[in-house]
Biopython code that builds the backbone (N, CA, C, O; Angstrom):
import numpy as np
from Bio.PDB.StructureBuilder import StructureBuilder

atoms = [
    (1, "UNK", "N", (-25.770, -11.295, 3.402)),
    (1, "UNK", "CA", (-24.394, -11.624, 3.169)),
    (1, "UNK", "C", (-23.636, -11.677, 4.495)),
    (1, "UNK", "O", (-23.653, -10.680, 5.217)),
    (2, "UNK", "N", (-22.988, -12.751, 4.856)),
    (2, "UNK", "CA", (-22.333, -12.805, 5.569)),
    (2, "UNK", "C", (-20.846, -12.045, 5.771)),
    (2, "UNK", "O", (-20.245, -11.802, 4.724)),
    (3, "UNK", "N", (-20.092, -11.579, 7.261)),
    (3, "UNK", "CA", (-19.140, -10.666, 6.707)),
    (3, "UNK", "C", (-18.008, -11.356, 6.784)),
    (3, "UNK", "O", (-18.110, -12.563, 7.006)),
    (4, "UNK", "N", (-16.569, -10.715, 6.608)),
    (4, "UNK", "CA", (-15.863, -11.596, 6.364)),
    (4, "UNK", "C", (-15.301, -12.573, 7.313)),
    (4, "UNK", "O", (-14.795, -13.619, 6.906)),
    (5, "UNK", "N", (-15.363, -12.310, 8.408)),
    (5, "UNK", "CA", (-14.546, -13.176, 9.779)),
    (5, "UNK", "C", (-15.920, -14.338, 9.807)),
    (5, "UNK", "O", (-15.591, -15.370, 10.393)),
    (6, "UNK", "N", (-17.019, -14.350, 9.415)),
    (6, "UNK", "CA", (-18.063, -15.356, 9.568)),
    (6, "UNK", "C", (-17.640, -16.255, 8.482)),
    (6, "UNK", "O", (-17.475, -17.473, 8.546)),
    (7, "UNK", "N", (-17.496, -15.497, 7.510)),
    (7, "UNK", "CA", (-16.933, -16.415, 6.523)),
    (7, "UNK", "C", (-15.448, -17.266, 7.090)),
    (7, "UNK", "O", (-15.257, -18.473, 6.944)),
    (8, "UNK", "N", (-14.735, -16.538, 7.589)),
    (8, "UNK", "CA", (-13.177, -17.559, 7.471)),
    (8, "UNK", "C", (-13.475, -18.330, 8.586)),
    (8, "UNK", "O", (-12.684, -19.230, 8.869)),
    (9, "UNK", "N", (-14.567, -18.138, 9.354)),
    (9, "UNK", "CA", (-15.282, -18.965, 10.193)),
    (9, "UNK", "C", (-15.687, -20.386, 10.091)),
    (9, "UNK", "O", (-15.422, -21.419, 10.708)),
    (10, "UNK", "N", (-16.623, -19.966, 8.815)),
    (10, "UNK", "CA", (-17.518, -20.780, 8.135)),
    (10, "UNK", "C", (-16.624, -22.126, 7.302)),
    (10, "UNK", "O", (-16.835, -23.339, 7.300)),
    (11, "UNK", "N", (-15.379, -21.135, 6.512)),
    (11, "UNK", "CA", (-14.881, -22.129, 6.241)),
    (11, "UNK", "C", (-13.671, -23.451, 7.198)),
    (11, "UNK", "O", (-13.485, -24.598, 6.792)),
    (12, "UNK", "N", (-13.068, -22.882, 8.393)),
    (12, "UNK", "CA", (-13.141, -23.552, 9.464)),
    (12, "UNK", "C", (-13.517, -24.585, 10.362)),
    (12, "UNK", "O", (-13.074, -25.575, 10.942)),
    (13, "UNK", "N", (-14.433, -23.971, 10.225)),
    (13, "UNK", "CA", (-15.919, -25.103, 10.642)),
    (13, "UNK", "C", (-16.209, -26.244, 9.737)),
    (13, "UNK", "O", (-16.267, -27.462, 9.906)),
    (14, "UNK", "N", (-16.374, -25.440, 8.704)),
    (14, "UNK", "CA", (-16.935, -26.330, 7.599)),
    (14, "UNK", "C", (-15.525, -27.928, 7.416)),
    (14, "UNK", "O", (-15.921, -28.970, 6.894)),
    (15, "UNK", "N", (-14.074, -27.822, 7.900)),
    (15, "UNK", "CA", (-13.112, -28.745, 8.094)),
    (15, "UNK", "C", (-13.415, -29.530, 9.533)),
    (15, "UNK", "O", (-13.281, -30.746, 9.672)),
    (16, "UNK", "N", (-13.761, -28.796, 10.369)),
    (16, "UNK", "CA", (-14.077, -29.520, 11.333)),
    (16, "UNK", "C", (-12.539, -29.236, 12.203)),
    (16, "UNK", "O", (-11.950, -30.168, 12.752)),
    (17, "UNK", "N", (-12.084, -27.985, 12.218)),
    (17, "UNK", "CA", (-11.059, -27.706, 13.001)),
    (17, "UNK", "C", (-11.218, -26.652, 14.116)),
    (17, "UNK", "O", (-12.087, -25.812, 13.884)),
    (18, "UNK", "N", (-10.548, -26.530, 15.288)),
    (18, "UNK", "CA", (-10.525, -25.596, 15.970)),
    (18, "UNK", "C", (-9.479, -24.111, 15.508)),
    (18, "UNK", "O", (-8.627, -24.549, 14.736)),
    (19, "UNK", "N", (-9.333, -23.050, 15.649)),
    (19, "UNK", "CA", (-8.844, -22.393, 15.639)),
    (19, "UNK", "C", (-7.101, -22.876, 16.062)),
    (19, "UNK", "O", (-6.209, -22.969, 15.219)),
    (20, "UNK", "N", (-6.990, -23.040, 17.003)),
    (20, "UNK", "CA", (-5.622, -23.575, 17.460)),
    (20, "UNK", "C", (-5.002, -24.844, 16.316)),
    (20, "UNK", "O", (-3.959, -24.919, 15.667)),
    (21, "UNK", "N", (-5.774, -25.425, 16.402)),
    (21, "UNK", "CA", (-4.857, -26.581, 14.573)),
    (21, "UNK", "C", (-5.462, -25.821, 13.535)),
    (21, "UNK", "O", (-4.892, -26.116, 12.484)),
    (22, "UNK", "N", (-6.555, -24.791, 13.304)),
    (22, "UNK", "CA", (-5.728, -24.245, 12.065)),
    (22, "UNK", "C", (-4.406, -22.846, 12.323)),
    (22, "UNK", "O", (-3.750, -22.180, 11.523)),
    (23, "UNK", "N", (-4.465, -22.872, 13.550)),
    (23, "UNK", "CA", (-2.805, -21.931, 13.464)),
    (23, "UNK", "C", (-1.378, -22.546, 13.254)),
    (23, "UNK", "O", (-0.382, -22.106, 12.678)),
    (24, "UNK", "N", (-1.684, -23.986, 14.076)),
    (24, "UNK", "CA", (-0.765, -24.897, 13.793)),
    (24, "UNK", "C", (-0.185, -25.366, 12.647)),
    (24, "UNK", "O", (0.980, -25.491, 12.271)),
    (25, "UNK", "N", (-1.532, -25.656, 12.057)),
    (25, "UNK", "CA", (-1.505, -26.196, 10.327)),
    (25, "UNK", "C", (-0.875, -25.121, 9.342)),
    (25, "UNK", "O", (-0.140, -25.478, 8.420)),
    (26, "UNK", "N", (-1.231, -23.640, 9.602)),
    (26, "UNK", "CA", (-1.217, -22.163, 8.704)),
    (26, "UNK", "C", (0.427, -21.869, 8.837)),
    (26, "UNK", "O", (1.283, -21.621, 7.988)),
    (27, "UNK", "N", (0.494, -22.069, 10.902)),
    (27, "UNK", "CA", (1.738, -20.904, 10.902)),
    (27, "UNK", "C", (1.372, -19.681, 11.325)),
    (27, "UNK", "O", (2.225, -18.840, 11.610)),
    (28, "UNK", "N", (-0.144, -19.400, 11.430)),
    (28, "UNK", "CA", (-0.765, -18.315, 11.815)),
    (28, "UNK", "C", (-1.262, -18.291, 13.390)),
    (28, "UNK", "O", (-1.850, -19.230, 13.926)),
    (29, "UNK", "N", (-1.033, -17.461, 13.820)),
    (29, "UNK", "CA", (-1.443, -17.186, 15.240)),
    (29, "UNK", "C", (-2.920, -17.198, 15.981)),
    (29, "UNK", "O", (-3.733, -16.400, 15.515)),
    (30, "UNK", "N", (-3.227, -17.786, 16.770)),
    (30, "UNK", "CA", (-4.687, -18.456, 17.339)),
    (30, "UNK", "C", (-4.846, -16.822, 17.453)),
    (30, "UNK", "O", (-5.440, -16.647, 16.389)),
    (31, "UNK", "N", (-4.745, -15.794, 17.897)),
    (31, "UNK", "CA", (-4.822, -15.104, 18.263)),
    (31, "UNK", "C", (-5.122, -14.248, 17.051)),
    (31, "UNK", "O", (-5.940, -13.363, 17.300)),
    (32, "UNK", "N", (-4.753, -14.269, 16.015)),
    (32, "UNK", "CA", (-5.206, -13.154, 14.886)),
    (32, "UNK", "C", (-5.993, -14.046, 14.671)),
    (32, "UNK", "O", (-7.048, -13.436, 14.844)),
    (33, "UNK", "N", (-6.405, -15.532, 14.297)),
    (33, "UNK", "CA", (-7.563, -15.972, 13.917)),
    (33, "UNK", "C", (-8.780, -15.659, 14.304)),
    (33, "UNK", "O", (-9.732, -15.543, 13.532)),
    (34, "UNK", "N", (-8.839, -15.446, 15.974)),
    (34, "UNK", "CA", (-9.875, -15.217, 16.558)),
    (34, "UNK", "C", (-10.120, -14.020, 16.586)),
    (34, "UNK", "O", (-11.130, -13.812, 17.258)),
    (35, "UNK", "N", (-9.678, -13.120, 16.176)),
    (35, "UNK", "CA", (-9.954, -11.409, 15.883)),
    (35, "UNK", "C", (-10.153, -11.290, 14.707)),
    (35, "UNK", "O", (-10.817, -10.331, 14.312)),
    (36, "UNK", "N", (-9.758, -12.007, 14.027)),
    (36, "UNK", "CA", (-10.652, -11.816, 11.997)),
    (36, "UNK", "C", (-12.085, -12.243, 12.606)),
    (36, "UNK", "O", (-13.065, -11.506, 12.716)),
    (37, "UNK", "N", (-11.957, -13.976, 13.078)),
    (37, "UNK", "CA", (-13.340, -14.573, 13.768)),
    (37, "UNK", "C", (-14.468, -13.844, 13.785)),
    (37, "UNK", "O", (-15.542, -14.105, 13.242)),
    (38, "UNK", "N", (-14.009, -12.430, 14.780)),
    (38, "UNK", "CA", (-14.712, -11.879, 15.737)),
    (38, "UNK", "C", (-15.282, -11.144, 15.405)),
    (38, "UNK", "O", (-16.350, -10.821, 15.925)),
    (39, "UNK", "N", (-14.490, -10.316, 13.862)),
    (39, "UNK", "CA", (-14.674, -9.135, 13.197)),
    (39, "UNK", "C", (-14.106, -8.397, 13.930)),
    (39, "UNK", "O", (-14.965, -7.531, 14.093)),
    (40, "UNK", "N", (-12.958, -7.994, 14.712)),
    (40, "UNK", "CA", (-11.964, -7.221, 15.325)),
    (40, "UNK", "C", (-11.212, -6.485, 14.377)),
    (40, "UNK", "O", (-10.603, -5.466, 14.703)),
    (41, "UNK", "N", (-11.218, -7.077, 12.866)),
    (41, "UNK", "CA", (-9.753, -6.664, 12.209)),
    (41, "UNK", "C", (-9.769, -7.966, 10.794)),
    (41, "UNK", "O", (-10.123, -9.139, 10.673)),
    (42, "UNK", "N", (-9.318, -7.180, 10.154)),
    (42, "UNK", "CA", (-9.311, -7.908, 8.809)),
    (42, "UNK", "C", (-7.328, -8.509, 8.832)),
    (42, "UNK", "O", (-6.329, -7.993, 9.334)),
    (43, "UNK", "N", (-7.543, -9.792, 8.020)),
    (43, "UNK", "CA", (-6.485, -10.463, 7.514)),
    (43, "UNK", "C", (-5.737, -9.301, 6.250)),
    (43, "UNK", "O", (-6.402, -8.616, 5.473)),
    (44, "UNK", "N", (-4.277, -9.333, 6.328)),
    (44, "UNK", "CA", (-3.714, -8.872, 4.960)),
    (44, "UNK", "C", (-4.220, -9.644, 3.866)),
    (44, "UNK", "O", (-5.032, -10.559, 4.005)),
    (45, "UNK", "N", (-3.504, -9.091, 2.265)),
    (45, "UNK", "CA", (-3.700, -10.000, 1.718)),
    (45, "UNK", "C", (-2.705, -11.510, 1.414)),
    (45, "UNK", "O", (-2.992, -12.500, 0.740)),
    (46, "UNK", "N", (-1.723, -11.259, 2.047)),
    (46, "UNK", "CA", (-0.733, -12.321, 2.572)),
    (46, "UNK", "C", (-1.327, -13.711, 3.739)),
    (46, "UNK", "O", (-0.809, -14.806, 3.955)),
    (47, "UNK", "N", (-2.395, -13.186, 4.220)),
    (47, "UNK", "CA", (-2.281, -13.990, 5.407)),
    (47, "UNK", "C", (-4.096, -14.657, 4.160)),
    (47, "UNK", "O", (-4.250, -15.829, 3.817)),
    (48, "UNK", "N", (-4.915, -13.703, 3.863)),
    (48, "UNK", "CA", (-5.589, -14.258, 3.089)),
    (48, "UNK", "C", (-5.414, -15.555, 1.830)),
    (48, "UNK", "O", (-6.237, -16.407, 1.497)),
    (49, "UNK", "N", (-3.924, -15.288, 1.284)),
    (49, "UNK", "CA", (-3.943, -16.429, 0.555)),
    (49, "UNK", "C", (-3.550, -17.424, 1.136)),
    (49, "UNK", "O", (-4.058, -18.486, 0.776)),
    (50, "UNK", "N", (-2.569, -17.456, 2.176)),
    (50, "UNK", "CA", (-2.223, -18.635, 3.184)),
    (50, "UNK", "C", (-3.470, -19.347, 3.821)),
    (50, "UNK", "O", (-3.155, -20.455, 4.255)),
    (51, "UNK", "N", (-4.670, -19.063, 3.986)),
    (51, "UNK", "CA", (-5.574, -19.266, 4.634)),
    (51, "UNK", "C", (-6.451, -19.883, 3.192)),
    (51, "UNK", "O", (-6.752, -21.076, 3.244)),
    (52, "UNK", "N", (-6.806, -19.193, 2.083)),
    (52, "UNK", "CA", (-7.175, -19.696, 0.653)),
    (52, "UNK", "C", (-6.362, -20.890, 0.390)),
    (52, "UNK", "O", (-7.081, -21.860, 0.149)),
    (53, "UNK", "N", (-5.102, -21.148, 0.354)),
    (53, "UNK", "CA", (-4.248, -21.974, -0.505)),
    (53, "UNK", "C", (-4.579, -23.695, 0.774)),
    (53, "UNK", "O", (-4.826, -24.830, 0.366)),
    (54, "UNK", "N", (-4.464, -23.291, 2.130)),
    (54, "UNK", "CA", (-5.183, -23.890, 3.149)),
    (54, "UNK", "C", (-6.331, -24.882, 2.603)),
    (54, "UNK", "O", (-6.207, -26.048, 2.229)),
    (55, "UNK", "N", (-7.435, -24.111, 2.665)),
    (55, "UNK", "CA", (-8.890, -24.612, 2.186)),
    (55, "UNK", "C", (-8.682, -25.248, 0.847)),
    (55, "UNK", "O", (-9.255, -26.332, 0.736)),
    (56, "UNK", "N", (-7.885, -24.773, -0.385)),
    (56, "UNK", "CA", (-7.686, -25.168, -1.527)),
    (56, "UNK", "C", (-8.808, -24.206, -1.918)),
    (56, "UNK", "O", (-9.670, -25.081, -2.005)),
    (57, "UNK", "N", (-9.331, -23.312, -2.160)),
    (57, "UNK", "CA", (-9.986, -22.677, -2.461)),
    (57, "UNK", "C", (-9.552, -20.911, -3.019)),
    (57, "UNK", "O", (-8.496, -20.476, -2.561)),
    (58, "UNK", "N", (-10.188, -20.180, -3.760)),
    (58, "UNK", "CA", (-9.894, -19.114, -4.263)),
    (58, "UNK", "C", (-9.897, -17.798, -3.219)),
    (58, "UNK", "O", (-10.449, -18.071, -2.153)),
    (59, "UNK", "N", (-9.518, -16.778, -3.290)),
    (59, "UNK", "CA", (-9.453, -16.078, -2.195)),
    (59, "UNK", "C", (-11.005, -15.135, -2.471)),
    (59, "UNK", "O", (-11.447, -14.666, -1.422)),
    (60, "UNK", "N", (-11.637, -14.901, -3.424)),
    (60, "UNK", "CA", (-12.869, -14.806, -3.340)),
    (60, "UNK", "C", (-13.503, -15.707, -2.697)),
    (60, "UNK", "O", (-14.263, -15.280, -1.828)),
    (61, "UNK", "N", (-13.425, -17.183, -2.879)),
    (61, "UNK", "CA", (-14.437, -18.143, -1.979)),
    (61, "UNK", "C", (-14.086, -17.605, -0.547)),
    (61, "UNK", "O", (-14.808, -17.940, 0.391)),
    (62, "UNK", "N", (-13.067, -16.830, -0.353)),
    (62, "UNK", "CA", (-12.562, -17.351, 1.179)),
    (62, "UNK", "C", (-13.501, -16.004, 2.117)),
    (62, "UNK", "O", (-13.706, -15.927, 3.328)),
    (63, "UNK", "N", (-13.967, -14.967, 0.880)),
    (63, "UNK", "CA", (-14.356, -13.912, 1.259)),
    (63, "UNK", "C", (-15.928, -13.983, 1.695)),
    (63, "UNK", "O", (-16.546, -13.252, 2.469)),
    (64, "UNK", "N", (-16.316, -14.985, 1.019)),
    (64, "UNK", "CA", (-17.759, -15.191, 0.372)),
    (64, "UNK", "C", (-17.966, -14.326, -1.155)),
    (64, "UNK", "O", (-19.165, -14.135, -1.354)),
    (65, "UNK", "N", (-17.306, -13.909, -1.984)),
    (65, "UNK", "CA", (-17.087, -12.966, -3.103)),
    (65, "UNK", "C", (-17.885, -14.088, -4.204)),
    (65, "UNK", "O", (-17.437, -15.189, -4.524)),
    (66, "UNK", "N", (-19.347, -13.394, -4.731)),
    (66, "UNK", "CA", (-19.655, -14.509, -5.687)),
    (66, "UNK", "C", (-19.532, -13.250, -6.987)),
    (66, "UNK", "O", (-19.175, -13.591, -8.115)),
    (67, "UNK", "N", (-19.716, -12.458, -6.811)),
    (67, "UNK", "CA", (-20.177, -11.492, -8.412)),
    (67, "UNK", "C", (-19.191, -11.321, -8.975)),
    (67, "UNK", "O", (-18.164, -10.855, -8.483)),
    (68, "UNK", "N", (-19.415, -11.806, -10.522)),
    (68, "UNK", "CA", (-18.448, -11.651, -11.420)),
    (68, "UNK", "C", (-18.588, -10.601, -12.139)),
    (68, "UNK", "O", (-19.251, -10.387, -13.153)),
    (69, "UNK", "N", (-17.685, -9.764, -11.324)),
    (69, "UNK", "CA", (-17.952, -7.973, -12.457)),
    (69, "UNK", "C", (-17.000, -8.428, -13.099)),
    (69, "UNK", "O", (-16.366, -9.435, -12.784)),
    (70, "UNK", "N", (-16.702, -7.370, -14.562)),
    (70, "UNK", "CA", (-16.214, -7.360, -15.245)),
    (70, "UNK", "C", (-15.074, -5.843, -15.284)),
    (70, "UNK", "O", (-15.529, -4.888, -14.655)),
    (71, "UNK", "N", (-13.906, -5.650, -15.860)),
    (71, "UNK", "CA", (-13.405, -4.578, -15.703)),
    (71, "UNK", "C", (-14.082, -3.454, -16.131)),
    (71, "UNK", "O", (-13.548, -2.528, -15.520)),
    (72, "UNK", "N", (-15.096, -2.938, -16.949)),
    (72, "UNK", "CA", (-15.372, -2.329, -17.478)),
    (72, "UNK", "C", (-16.290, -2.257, -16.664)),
    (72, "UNK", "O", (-16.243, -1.051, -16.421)),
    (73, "UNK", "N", (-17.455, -2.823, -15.787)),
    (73, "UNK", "CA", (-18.327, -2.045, -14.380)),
    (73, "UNK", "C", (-17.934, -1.447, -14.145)),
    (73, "UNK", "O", (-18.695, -0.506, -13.920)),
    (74, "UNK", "N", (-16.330, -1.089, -13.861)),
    (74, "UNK", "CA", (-15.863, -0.258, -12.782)),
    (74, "UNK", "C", (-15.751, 1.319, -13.495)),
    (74, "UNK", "O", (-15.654, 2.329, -12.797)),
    (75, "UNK", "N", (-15.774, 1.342, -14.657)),
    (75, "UNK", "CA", (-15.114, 2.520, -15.406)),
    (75, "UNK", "C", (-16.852, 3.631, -15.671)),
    (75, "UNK", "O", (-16.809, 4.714, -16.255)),
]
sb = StructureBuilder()
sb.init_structure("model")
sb.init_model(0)
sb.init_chain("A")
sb.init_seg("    ")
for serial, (resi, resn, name, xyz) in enumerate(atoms, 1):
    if name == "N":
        sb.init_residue(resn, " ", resi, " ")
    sb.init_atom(name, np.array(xyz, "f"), 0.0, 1.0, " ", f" {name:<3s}", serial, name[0])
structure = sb.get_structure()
């Protein structure tokens, strides 16, 4: 499993953007991008959906999050 800054990486890449136009595009700072990137530091969950709503994608996809537990796993 990949961790999470590979992932917001991955999906990045996967647009074919640099870090700097997706801060441009977000509103988000080249500079926190490249420290999620890096695995320095995790995104809020504020800056996570801005970055999800971005991709058009769910904020599990954005995690790599595939398992569908159910509420009742947890109990």
């Amino acid at each position: 499993m990949k961790n999470y800054g590979e992932w917001l990486k991955y999906h990045r890449e996967n647009l074919g953007i640099s870090q700097s136009q997706l801060a441009k595009q977000t509103g988000l700072k080249q500079q926190m991008i490249s420290w999620w990137e890096s695995g320095k530091g995790l995104p809020n969950i504020e800056f996570c959906a801005r970055l999800a709503d971005f991709y058009g994608i769910t904020i599990d996809e954005l995690i790599g999050r595939t398992s569908g537990k159910s509420p009742n796993d947890y109990v």
